[in-house]
N, C-alpha and C positions, 0 to 999 in steps of 0.2 A: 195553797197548801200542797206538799211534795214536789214542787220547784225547784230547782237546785240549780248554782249560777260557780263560777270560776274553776272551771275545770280546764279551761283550755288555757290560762295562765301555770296551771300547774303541770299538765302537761306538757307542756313547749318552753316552762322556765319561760313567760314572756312576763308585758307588764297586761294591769287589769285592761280590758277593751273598755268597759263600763264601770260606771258605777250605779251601786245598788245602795236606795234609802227605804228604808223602813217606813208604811204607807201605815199600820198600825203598830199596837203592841205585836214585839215578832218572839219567836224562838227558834232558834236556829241550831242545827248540828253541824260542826266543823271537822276537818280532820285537815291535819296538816301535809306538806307536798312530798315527804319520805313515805308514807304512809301513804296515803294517796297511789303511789307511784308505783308501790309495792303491790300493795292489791291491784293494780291495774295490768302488771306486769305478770301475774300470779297468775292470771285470766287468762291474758294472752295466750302464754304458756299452753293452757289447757285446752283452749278452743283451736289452737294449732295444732296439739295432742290430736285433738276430735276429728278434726279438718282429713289431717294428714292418715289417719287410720280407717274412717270415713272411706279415703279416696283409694286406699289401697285393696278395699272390696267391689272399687268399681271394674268391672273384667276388662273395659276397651285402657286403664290404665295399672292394669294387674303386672305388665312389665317393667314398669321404670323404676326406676332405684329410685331408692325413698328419699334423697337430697330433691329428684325431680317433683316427687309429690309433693315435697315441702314446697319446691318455689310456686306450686300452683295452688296451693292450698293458702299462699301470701297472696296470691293475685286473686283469687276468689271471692265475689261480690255476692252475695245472698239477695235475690230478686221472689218478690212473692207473688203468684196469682192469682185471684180468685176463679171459683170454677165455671167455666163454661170462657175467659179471655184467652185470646190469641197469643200465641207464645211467639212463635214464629212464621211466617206466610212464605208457602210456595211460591218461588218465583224472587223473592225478597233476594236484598246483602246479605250475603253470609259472613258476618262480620263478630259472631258468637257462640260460643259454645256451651251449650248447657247441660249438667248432669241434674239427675232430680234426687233430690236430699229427700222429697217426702211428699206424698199424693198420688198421684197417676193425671196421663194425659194420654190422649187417643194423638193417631198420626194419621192423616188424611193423606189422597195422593189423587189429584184429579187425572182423570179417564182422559186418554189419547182419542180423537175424533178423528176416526179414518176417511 
């Protein structure tokens, strides 16, 4: 119940990957791939709206014109932690950059041993 199956045919215009049989009596809600596409698109939109305005309150990127926001606000991957996990470790690849959308997180800096 609230499963939902071929969305990624209607997004990529491909063919079905699977098929899907009905295990009992089903009922099903459809919508077709203009519609589909639209709503999807519609979203898009708005969560790049959010993204991009979002980013222009961040101070260390309070400078860059807002075409630059936008392309990082494209590349921008939503990671969640729970409290008390490791974000990033001292000493680590700096291979990431993270802003924080929402919560707090403490910063640690181990003591130099003279």
């Amino acid at each position: 119940q609230g499963g939902a199956f071929g969305e990624l045919a209607l997004l990529h215009g491909e063919a079905r990957l699977a098929t899907v049989r009905a295990t009992e009596d089903c009922e099903c809600w459809a919508l077709d791939r203009d519609s589909f596409r639209k709503i999807m698109m519609s979203t898009g939109r708005q969560d790049m709206h959010d993204r991009t305005q979002f980013l222009s309150r961040v101070q260390l990127l309070h400078d860059l014109a807002h075409f630059e926001r936008f392309k990082i606000a494209e590349a921008m991957v939503v990671r969640n932690f729970e409290d008390g996990e490791m974000i990033v470790e001292e000493g680590a690849a700096g291979n990431e950059f993270f802003i924080i959308q929402r919560g707090s997180c403490n910063c640690y800096k181990k003591a130099l041993k003279l």
